[in-house]
VOKE-592138 format. One record per residue (C-alpha): x, y, z. Coordinates in Angstrom, 3 decimals, decimal comma. Layout:
<<X Y Z>>
...
REM end
This chain:
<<145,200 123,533 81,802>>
<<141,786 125,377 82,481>>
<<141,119 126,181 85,935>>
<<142,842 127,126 88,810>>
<<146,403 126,861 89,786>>
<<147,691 127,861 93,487>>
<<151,263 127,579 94,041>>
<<153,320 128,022 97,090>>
<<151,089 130,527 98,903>>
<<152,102 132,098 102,318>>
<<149,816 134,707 104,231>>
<<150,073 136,105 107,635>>
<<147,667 138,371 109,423>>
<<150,461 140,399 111,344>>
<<152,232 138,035 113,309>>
<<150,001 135,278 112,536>>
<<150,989 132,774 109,869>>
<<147,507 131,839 108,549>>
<<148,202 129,888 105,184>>
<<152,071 128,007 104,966>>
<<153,142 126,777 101,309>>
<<149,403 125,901 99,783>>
<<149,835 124,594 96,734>>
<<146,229 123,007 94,316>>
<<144,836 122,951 91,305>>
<<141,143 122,775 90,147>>
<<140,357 121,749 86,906>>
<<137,831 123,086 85,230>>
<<134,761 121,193 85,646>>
<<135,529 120,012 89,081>>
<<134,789 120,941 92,288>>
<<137,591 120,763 95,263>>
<<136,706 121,046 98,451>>
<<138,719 122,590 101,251>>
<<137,719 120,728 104,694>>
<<139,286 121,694 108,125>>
<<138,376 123,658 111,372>>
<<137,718 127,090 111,577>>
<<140,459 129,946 111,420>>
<<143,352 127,258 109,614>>
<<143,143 129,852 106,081>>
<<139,981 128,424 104,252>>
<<138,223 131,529 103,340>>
<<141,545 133,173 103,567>>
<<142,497 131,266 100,349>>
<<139,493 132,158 98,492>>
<<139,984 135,799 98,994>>
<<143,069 135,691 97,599>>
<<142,113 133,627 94,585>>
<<139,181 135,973 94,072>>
<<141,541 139,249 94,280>>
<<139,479 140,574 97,689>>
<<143,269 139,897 99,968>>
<<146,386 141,031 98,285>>
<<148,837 137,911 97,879>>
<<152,000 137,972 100,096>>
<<153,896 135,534 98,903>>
<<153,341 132,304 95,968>>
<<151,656 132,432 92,811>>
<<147,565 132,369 91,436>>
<<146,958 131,565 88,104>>
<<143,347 131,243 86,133>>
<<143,376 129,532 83,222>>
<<147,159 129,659 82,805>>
<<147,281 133,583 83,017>>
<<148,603 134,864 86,065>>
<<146,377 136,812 88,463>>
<<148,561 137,507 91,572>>
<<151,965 136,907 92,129>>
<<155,302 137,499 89,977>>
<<154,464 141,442 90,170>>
<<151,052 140,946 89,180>>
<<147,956 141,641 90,553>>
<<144,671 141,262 88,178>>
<<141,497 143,553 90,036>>
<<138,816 141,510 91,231>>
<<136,617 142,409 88,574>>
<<138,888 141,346 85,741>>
<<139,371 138,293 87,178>>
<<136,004 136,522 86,057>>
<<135,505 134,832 89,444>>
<<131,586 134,098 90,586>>
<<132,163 134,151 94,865>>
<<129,625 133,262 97,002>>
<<129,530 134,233 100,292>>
<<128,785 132,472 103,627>>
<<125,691 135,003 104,268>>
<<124,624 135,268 100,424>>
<<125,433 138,883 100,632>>
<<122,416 139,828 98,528>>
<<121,536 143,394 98,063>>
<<118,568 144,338 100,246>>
<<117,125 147,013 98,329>>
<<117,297 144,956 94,980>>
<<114,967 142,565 94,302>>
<<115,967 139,063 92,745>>
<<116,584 140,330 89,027>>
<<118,614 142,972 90,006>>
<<121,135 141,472 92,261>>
<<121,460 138,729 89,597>>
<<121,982 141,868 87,074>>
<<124,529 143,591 89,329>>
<<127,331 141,404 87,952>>
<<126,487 142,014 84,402>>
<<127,292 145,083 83,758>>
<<129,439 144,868 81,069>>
<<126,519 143,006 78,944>>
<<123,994 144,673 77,197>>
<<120,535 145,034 78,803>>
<<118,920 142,831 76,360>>
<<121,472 140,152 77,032>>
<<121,357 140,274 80,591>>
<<118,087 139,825 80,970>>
<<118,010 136,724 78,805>>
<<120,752 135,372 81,195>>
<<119,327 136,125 84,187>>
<<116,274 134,524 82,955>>
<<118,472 131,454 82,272>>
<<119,991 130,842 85,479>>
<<116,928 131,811 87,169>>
<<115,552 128,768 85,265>>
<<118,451 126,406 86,223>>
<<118,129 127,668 90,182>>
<<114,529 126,780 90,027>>
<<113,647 130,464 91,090>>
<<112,042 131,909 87,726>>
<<108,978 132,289 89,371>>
<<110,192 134,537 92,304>>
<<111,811 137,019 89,833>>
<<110,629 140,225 91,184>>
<<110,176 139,167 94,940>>
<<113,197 140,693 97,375>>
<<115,807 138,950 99,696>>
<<114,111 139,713 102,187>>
<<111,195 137,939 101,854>>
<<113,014 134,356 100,446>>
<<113,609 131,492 102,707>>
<<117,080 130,509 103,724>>
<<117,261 128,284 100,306>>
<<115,961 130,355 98,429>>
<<118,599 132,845 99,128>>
<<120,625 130,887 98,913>>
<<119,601 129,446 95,121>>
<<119,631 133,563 93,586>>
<<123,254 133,620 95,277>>
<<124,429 130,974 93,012>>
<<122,703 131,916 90,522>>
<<124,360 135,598 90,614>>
<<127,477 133,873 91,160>>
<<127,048 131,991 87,918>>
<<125,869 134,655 85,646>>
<<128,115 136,375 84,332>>
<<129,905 132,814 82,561>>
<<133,034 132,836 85,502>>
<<136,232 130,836 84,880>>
<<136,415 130,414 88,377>>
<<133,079 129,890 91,252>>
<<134,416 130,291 95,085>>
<<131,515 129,165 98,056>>
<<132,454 130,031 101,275>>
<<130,260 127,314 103,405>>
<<127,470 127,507 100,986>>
<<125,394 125,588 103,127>>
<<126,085 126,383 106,835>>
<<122,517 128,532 107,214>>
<<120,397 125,855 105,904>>
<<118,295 123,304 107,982>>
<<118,966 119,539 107,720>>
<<116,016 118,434 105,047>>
<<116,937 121,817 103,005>>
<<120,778 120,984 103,005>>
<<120,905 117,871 101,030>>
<<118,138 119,044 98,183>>
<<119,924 122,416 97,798>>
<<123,154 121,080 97,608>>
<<122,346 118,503 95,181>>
<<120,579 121,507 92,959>>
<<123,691 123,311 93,602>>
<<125,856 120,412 92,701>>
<<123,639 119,775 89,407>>
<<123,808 123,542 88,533>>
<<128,059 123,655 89,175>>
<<128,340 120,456 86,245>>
<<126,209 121,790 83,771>>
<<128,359 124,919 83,936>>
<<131,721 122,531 83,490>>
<<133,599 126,127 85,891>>
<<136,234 124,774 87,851>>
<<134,643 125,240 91,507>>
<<136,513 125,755 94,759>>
<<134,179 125,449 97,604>>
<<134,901 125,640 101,293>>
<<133,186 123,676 104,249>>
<<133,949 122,552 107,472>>
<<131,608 119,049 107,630>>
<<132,911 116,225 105,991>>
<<130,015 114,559 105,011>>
<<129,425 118,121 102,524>>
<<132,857 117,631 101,078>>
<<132,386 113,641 100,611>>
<<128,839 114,012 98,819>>
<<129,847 117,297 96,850>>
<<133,654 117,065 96,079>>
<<135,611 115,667 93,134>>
<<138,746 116,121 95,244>>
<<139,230 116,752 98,797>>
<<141,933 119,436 100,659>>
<<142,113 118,485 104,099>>
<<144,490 121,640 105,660>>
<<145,278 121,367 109,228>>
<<144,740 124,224 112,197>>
<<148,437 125,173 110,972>>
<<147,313 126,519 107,799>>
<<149,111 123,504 105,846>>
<<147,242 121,002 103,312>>
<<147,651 117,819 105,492>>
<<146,323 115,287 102,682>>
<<144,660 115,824 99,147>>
<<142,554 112,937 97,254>>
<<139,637 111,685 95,870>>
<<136,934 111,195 98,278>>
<<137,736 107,577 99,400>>
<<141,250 107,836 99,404>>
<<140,522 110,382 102,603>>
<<138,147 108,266 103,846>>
<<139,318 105,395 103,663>>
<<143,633 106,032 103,919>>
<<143,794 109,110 106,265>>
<<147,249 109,577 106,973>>
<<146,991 110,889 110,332>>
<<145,083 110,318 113,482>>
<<144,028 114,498 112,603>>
<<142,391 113,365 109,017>>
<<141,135 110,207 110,414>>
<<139,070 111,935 113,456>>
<<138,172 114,746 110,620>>
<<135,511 112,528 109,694>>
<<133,461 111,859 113,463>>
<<133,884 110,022 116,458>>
<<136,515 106,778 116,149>>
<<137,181 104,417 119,075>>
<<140,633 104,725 120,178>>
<<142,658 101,475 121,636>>
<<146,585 101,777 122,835>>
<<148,541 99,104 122,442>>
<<152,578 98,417 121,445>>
<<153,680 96,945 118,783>>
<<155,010 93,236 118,367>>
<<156,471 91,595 115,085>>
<<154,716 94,180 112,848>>
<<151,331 94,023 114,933>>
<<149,371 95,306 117,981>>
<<147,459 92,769 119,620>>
<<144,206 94,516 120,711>>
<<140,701 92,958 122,396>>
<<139,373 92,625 118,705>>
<<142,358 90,466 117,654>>
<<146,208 91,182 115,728>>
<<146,452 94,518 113,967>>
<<148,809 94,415 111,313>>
<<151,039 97,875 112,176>>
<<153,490 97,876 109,116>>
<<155,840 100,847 109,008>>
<<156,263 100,797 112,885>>
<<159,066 99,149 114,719>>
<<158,955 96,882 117,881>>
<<157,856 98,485 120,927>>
<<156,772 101,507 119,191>>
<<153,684 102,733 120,989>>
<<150,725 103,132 118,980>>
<<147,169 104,225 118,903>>
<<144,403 101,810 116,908>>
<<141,406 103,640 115,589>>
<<138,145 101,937 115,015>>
<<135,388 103,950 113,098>>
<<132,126 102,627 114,707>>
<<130,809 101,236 111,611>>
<<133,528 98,917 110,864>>
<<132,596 96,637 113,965>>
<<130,573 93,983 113,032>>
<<127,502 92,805 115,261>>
<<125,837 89,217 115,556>>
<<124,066 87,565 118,653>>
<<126,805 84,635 118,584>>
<<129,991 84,142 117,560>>
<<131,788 81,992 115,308>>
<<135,400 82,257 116,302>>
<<138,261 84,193 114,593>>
<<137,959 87,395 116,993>>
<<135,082 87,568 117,817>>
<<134,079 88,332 121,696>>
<<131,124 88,466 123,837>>
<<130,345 92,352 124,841>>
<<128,372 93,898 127,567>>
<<125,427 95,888 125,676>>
<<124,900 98,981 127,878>>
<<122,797 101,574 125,809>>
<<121,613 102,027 122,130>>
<<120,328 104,969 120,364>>
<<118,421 105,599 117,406>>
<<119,616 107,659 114,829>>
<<116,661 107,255 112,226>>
<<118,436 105,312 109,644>>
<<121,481 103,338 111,681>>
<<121,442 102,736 115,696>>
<<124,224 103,806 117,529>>
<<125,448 100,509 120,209>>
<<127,636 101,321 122,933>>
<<129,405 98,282 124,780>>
<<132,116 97,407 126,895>>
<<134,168 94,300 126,980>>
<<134,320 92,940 130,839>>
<<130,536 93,761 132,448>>
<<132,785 93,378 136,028>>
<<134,382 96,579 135,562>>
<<132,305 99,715 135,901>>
<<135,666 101,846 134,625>>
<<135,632 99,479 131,627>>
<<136,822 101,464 128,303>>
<<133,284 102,407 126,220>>
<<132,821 101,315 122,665>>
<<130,952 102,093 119,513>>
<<129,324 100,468 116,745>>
<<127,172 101,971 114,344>>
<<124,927 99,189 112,467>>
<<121,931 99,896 109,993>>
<<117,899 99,703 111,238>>
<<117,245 99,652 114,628>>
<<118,918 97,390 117,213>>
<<116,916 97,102 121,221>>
<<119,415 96,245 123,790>>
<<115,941 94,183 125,526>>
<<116,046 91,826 122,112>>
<<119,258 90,835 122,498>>
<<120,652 89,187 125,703>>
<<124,132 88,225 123,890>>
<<126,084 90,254 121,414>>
<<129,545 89,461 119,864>>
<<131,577 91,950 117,987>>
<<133,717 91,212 115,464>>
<<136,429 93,339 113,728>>
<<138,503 93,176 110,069>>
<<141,945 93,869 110,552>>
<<142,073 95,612 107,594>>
<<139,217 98,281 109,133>>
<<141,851 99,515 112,112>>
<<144,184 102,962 111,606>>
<<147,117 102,426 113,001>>
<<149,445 105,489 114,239>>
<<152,254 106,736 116,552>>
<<150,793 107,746 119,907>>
<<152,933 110,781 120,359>>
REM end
């Protein structure tokens, strides 16, 4: 199969172990994302996929042709990978043409200018042809990056945190030009971020790897979000509300009602984690589990409003809760709030 193929990789930076039996594949045509904190082997792994690291131990493979590993090690060059680094590395002294015609050296000159005129086109950047880095925006840098990344037709495209230097408002259109740009190429596509929300809107699959240096979980999008299996991948994705609680007949009993816990044996001591959006909000309530909270702030966040409560107003220790809701929701409008939770919307894991 087309694409690329890691198998069983090791690496250690002296005595520490920075990658630990990383195995994935990328199709071609997709686009994986790696997601996890910084220093657990992310860029690590694209070095050695791109040839830039020399592989210790395991096996890289491009299109079904080995490129490291096995007693072989394919140069960078020969390796048709397009890598994009973290600060663009653009040439200073070329302007935009030129560092897009850097990686074509092996075509003619007639040839590469007709492709760098292409993908100049496709990043939206024609127009600023003969300008230099230097004088670009952030996205814009960012756009002839890709676009020399692209250029010379790679089996392979590696971003290191493509986005990280971008404001807000630029992030989602570049990355959605970016995205657009990746497809129409159909190059399998490793990319490399540390925010989740990047890796749900851009990735086909998701790696979550752990501070260890491990892959922790591996799935489409939802199957991460939704079916973490650990309170590490579940937190991965922002703040949770956390009850503890001990488990009875194949449930926790919590404030918000019966947990199912399935897996877990009585007594076991577990943690229940609540993402704030899965509470439900009314101004009465209608029985099943629902309770009457104390309202003490709220906070705007532009699109949803950010509620936190408590559940006994007489107690000033009193755990704090979340809920997340859509539109805006003043505390002054409404005197009585219940919450309601699906049992179906709680984690459930060991509280080790």
């Amino acid at each position: 199969m087309d694409g690329l193929h890691i198998h069983g990789v090791n690496h250690s930076y002296g005595d520490t172990k920075v990658l630990r039996g990383v195995s994935l594949t990328v199709p071609a045509g997709e686009l994986v994302c790696l997601l996890g904190p910084s220093g657990c082997g992310k860029t690590t792994l694209l070095r050695l996929a791109a040839g830039l690291e020399g592989l210790q131990t395991g096996n890289i493979a491009i299109d079904e042709k080995v490129v490291a590993g096995d007693g072989v090690r394919v140069l960078p060059e020969h390796r048709r990978v397009g890598y994009m680094f973290q600060d663009y590395a653009l040439f200073p002294h070329l302007n935009v043409t030129d560092n897009i015609m850097f990686g074509l050296f092996r075509w003619s000159k007639k040839e590469a200018r007709a492709r760098v005129a292409e993908v100049l086109r496709q990043v939206g950047m024609e127009q600023h042809a003969e300008k230099f880095p230097h004088t670009l925006s952030g996205g814009q840098q960012q756009r002839v990056a890709l676009a020399r990344a692209i250029a010379p037709e790679p089996r392979l495209v590696l971003l290191d945190e493509p986005f990280s230097g971008l404001d807000t408002s630029m992030r989602v259109r570049i990355r959605e030009q970016t995205l657009s740009v990746l497809k129409q190429a159909g190059v399998a596509t490793l990319m490399v971020t540390h925010d989740p929300q990047e890796a749900m809107y851009m990735a086909d699959r998701i790696k979550v790897m752990g501070a260890n240096g491990q892959v922790l979980q591996s799935g489409r999008p939802p199957e991460i979000y939704y079916s973490p299996v650990d309170e590490y991948v579940a937190r991965l994705f922002g703040p949770v509300n956390e009850i503890s609680g001990v488990v009875r007949g194949k449930a926790v009993e919590t404030p918000f009602g019966i947990i199912p816990a399935p897996g877990f044996s009585d007594n076991a001591a577990v943690k229940v984690l609540i993402r704030p959006e899965k509470f439900q909000l009314g101004k009465t309530g209608d029985g099943g589990a629902n309770r009457q909270v104390d309202v003490l702030h709220s906070h705007l966040l532009g699109d949803s409003t950010l509620v936190e409560f408590r559940l006994d107003p007489a107690e000033d220790e009193a755990p704090v809760f979340t809920v997340q809701i859509p539109g805006n929701f003043d505390v002054a409008d409404h005197p009585e709030v219940w919450i309601k939770l699906a049992p179906e919307d709680a984690f459930v894991f060991a509280d080790s």
